[in-house]
N, C-alpha and C positions, 0 to 999 in steps of 0.2 A: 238574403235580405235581413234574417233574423240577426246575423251576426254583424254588421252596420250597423244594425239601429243598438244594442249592446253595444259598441265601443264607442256610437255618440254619446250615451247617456254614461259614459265611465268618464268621457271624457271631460264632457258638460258637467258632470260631479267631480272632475279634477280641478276643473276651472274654477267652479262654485268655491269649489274648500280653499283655496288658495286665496282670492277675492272675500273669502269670508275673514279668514288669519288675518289678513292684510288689513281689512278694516278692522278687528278689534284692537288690530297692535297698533293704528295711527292712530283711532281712540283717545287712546292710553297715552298716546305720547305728546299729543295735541291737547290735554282735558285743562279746561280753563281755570285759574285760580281766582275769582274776584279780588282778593283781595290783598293779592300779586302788583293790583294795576294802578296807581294811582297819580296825581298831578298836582303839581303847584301852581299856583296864579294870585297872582294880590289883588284879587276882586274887588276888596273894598276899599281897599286904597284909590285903585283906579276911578271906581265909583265917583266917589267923593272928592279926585283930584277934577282938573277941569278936563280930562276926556271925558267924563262921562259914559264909564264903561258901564255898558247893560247886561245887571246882574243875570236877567230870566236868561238871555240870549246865550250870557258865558255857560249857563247850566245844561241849556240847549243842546250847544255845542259836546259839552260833557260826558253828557246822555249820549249821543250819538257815536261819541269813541267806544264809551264801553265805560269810563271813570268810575269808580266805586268811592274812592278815598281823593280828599283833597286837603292839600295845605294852605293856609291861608293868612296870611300878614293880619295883624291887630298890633296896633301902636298906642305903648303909650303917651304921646303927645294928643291922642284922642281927649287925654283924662286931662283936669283941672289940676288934680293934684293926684294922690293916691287912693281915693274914695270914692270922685265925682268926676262925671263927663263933663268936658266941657258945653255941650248941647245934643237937646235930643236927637239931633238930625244924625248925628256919628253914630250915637248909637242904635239908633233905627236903622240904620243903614247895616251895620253889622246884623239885629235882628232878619230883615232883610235876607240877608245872606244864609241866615241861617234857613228859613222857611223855606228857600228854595231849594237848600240841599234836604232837606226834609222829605219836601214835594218829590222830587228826582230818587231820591235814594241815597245819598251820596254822604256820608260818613266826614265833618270835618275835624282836621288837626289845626287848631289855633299856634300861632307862635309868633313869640310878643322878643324882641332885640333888642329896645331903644332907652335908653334913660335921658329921660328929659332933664332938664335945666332944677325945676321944684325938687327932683330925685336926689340928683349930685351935687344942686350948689354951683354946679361950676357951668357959666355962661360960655361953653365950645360946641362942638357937634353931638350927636347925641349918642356916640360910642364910648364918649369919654366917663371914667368913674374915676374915684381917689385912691390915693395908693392905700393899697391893706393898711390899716392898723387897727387892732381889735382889741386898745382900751377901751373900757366904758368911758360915753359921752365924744367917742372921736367923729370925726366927718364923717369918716368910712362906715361906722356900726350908725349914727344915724341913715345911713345912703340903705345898707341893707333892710332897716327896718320899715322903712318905707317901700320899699323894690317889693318885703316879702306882703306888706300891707296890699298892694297894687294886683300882685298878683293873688289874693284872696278876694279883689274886690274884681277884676275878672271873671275868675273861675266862678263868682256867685253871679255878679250880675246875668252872666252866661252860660249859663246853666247846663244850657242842649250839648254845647260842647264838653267832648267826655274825654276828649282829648288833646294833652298841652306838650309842647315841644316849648323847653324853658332855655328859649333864645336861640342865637347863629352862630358858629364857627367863632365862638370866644374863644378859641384858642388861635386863631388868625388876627394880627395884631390892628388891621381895617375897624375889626369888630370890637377891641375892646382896646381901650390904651389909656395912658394918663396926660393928666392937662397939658404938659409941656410937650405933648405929641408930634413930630414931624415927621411924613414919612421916609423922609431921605435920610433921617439922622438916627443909627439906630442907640449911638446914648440916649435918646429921648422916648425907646421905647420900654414897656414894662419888661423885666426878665425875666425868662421861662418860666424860672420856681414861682416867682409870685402871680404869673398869670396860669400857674396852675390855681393855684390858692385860692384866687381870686374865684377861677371858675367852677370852684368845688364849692366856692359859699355861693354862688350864683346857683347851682343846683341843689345843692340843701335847702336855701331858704326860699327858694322858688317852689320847690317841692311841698314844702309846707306849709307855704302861702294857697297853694293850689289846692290841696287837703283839708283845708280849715274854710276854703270857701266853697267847696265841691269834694265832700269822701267818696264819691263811687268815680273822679276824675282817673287817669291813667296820667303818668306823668313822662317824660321820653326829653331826652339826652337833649342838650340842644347839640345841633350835627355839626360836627369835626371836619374840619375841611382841609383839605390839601396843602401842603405847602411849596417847600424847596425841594423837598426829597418826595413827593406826590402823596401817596395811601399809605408811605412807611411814617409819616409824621402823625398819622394818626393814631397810628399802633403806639406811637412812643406819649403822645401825649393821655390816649385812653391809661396806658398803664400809669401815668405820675397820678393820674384821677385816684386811680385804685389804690396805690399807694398810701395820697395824704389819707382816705377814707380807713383805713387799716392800722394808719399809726396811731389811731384814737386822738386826735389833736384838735379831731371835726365832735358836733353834737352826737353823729351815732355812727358805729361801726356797721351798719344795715346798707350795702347798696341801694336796697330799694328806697333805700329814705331822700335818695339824690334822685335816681332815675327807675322807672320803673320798664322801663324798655331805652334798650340802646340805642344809637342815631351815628348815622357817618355820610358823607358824600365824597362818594370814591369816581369821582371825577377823574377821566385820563387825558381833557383835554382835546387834544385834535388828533391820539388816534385810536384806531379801532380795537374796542377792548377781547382782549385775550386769555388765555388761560395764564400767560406770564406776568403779564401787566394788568389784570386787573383780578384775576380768580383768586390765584394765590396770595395777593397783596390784601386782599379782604380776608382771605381765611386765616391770616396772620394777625390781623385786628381779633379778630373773631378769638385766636387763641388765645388773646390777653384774659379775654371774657373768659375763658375756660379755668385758664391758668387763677384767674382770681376768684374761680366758686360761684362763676355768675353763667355757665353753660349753658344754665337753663333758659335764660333767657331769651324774649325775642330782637329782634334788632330791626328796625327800619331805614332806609336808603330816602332823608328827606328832600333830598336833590341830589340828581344825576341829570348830564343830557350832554346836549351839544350845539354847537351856533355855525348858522350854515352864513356868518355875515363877519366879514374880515379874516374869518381863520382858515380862508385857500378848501373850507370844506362845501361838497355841493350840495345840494338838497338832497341830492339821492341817495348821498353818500351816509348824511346825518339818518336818512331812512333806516338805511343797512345796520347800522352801527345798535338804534334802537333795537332793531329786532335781535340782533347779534346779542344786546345787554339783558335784556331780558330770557334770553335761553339758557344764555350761561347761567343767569342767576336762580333760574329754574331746578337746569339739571346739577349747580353745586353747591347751593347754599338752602339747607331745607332749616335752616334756625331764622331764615329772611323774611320776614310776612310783607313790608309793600315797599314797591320803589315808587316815590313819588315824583314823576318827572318833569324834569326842569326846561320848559314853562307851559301853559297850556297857549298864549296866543304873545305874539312879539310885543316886545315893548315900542311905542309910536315915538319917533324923534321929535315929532310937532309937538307934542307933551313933556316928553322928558328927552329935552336937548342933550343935554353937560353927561350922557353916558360914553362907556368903555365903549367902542362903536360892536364888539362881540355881542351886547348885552341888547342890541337887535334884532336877532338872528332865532334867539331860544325858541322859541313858539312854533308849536309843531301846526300850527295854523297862523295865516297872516294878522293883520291887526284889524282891530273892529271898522277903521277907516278905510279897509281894502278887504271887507264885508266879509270878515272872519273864513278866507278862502283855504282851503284844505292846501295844506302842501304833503310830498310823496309821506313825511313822517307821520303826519294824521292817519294816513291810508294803511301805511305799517302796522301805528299803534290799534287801529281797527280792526284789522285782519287779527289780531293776537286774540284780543278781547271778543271776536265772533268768528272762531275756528270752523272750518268744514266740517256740517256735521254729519262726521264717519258711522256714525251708529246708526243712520237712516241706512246706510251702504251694505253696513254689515247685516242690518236684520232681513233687508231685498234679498239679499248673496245668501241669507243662511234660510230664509223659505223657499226661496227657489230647489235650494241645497234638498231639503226635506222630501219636496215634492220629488226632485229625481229620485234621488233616492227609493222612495215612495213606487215611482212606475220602475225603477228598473227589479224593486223584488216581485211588484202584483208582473211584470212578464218573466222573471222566473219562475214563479207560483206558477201561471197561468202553462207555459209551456212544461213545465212538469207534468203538471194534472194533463196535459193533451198525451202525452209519452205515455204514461201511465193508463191511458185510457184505449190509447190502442194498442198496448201489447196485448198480444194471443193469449186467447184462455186456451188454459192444459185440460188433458181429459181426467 
């Protein structure tokens, strides 16, 4: 009998230690990064367009994923000019927005893309600027000093915000071009060199606009985005950045005086990112940063995602893909602090008719008109954000652990002392 109840409790302490290993290592492999997790959504824009998206409700939602960090649209066609709102209601609205990520927790990144018409002079869309020329007194040096004015009178009026992404994917010619712009016609586009240029005074004087309205600001890249050749075009356009900054031709040879954290959107698209197409392709951007003395730095992911509307991809699929993007980026990029994902709830056709029919799809939740309903990718990005917690498992498995432990020495102690108690006394 004695020897059963000995081999349950060896055994039962075999089980223990195993179930114990076992949860510290998923632990560890599971432990959540807040500020890993983040989301884009043009809150205030939507607000303020005629949806009438409800600011509390989108925070709501937020909260419930897990969001820690958010991106957030501010335009300026808000502003009069470079100094003044056009009314208080823009700007309250924006306040607004702020209060509630306050309330929530929720850390936002502002980022401002648009030159209005007062900026550039020039009655077109509002991506369009003048071509470089940096006499004094030209169109272009007046466009920048007012862009860097705009962006001082931002960063003070909004203060809370400590974080600026200075503009979108200027190196994609959508985002920035010149007046005679057509997309079909690429003589009418700006050329490489100068839309580097372009972009390097876009982040110097943005920078410094941002600094003189807010010094404890952070300032961040505006994100690079894909092109013809995917995440290789942003390696090649990061490096002409570093470049012009380095030939001394710009106000200072200091990176940080452009950006102070880097930005990319390593978009693959419609497929599932991998160690070849999407790990590698990032850690090659990443080397430019190295290669140019900027190692140290950190870099953010201000849009990634995927659209389960037009691009043959399914909701379940766009699920997978999420939780796939996020592991990778876990276990191979530790210079990455947050992927901000692209979008928190779909864009409404009934509002914004004249979209890419893709640009439907983003929203890892439905639209506020089909009551912000969760789809498989909300439930993904949830599960990341509120992991199993192993460490209740482990500490059950390791007192349990104890306690056998525990009775299988007090019954070796104990059957000891009986042996010893009845052996024969000698004479």
């Amino acid at each position: 009998m004695r020897r059963k109840i000995v081999l349950f409790l060896v055994l039962l302490q075999s089980s223990l230690s195993v179930i114990f290993i076992a949860s510290v290592i998923m632990e560890v492999e599971s432990r959540y990064d807040p500020d890993l997790f983040g989301m884009h959504e043009a809150i205030t824009y939507r607000h303020l367009s005629d949806e009438k998206l409800n600011i509390s409700r989108a925070f709501e939602v937020l909260q419930s994923l897990g969001v820690r960090k958010i991106r957030v649209s501010i335009w300026r066609w808000y502003m009069r000019n470079s100094t003044t709102f056009k009314n208080e209601t823009i700007k309250n609205a924006v306040k607004y927005v702020i209060r509630n990520a306050s309330l929530f927790g929720v850390e936002i990144m502002g980022y401002v893309q648009d030159f209005p018409s007062w900026m550039t002079g020039i009655a077109k869309d509002q991506q369009t600027v003048p071509h470089r020329n940096m006499t004094e007194g030209s169109k272009y040096r007046r466009f920048l000093e007012l862009y860097e004015e705009s962006w001082e009178t931002l960063a003070r009026e909004f203060e809370e915000i400590k974080v600026w992404e200075i503009g979108n994917e200027y190196n994609l010619r959508r985002f920035l071009h010149p007046p005679e712009y057509n997309e079909t016609d690429s003589k009418t586009w700006f050329p490489y060199q100068e839309r580097v240029n372009i972009t390097t005074d876009l982040l110097y004087y943005g920078s410094r606009g941002i600094h003189t309205g807010n010094r404890n600001a952070t300032t961040v890249m505006c994100g690079l985005g894909p092109a013809a050749n995917g995440i290789r075009d942003i390696e090649n356009f990061l490096n002409s950045i570093y470049e012009n900054i380095e030939s001394g031709e710009w106000p200072s040879m200091n990176p940080n005086d452009f950006f102070q954290v880097a930005c990319w959107h390593p978009y693959t698209f419609n497929e599932k990112p991998t160690k070849h197409n999407w790990v590698n392709p990032n850690k090659a951007v990443y080397e430019v940063m190295k290669k140019h003395g900027d190692g140290n730095k950190k870099v953010v992911f201000s849009e990634m995602g995927f659209s389960d509307n037009c691009t043959g991809l399914f909701k379940e699929e766009v699920a997978e893909y999420l939780s796939e993007t996020f592991r990778l980026a876990k276990d191979n990029f530790p210079w990455l602090r947050t992927i901000y994902w692209f979008r928190l709830t779909d864009r409404d056709p009934e509002y914004d008719p004249n979209l890419d029919c893709s640009e439907y799809g983003y929203g890892v939740v439905e639209t506020p008109r089909e009551n912000w309903t969760w789809k498989p990718a909300a439930y993904a990005y949830e599960s990341l954000t509120h992991p199993f917690p192993w460490w209740i498992l482990g500490m059950m498995s390791g007192g349990c652990l104890l306690v056998t432990v525990a009775v299988l020495v007090f019954h070796h102690l104990r059957f000891r002392s009986k042996v010893l108690t009845n052996v024969p006394k000698t004479k």
